[in-house]
C-alpha positions as CSV (number, residue, x, y, z in Angstrom):
1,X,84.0,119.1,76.1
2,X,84.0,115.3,76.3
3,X,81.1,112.6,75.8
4,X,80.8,109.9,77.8
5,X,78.7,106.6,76.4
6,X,77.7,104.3,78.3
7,X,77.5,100.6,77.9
8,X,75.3,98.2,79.7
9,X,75.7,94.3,80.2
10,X,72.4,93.2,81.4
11,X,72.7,89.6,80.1
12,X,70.5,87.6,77.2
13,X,67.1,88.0,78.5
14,X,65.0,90.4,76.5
15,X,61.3,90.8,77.7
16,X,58.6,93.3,76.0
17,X,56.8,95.9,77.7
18,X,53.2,97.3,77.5
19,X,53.5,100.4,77.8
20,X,49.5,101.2,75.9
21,X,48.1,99.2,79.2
22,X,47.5,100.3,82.8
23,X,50.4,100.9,85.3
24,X,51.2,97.4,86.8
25,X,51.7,98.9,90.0
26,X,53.1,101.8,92.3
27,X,53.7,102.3,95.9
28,X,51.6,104.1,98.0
29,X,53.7,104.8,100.2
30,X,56.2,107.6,97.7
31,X,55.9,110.1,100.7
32,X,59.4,112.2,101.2
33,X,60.8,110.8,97.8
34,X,62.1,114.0,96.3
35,X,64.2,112.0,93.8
36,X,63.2,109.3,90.9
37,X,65.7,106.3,90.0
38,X,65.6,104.4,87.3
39,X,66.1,100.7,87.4
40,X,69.3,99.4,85.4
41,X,70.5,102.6,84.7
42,X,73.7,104.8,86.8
43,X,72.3,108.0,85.5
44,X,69.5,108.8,88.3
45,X,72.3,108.5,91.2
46,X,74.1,111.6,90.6
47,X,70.8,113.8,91.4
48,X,70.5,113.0,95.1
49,X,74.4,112.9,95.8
50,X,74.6,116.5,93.5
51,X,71.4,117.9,95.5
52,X,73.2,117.3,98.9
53,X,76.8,118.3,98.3
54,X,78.0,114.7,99.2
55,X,80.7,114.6,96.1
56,X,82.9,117.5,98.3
57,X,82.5,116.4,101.6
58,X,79.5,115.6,104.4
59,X,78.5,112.1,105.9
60,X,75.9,109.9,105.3
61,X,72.8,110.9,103.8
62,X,69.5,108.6,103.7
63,X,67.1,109.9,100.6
64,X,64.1,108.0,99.7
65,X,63.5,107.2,95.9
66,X,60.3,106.5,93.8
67,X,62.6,104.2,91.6
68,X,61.0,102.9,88.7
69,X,61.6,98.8,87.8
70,X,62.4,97.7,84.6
71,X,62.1,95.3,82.8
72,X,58.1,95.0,83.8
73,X,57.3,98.9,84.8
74,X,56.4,99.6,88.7
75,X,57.1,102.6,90.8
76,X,57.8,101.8,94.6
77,X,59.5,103.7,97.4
78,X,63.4,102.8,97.5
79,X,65.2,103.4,100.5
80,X,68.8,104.1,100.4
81,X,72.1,105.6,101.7
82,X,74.7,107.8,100.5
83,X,78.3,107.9,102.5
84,X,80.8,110.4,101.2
85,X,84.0,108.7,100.8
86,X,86.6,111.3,99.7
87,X,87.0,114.1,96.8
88,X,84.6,112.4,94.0
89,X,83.4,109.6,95.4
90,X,80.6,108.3,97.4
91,X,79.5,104.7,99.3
92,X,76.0,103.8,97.5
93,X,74.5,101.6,100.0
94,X,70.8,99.5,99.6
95,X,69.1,96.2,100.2
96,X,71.1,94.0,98.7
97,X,73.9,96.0,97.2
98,X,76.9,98.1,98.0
99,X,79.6,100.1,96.0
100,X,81.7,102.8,96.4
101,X,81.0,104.9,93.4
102,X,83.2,107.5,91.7
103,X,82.1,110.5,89.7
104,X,83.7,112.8,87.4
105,X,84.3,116.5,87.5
106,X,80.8,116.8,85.9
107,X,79.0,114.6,88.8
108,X,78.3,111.6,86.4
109,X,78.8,107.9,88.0
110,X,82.3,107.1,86.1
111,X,82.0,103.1,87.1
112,X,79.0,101.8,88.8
113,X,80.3,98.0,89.6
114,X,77.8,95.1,87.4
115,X,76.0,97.5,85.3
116,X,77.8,100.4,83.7
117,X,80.6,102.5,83.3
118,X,82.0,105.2,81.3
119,X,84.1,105.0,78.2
120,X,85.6,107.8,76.1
């Protein structure tokens, strides 16, 4: 069995977090979203690519996401798409940003482009 450890360049800024207050905010509007993401992080991809087959063949897949922002906490609906690509990899596709992504043979993100990607 291998480890993979991830390692995250998100710049100099540091900011602190309330987490003892109220929630600063979610969307209304989280009907249909069957799958959380995590801001900053390539771990919450795999689970809607995984739930649909899309690493071993299929099209284009459009899930919604209740993906939570960091650094400052909100929930809001996140609409997205997923292409397939070939054997392992999928297009990740969003407002604002695109990437072909590959996985490994365990269905983790192996390089997600500007924010991550796995070492041994």
């Amino acid at each position: 069995m291998r480890s993979l450890v991830w390692m995250e360049d998100v710049g100099a800024e540091h900011a602190e977090v309330d987490f003892d207050g109220p929630p600063r905010g979610c969307d209304d509007d989280l009907d249909g979203a069957l799958d959380c993401d995590l801001g900053r992080s390539p771990l919450t991809d795999p689970t809607p690519v995984l739930r649909r087959g899309l690493l071993d063949g299929g099209g284009r897949v459009a899930p919604i996401m209740a993906r939570v922002r960091v650094p400052h906490p909100q929930v809001i609906r996140h609409p997205r798409w997923y292409t397939h690509l070939d054997q392992g990899s999928v297009r990740y596709e969003s407002a604002g940003f695109a990437a072909g992504l590959p996985y490994d043979a365990d269905g983790l993100v192996i390089d997600y482009p500007g924010a991550a990607r796995a070492v041994r």
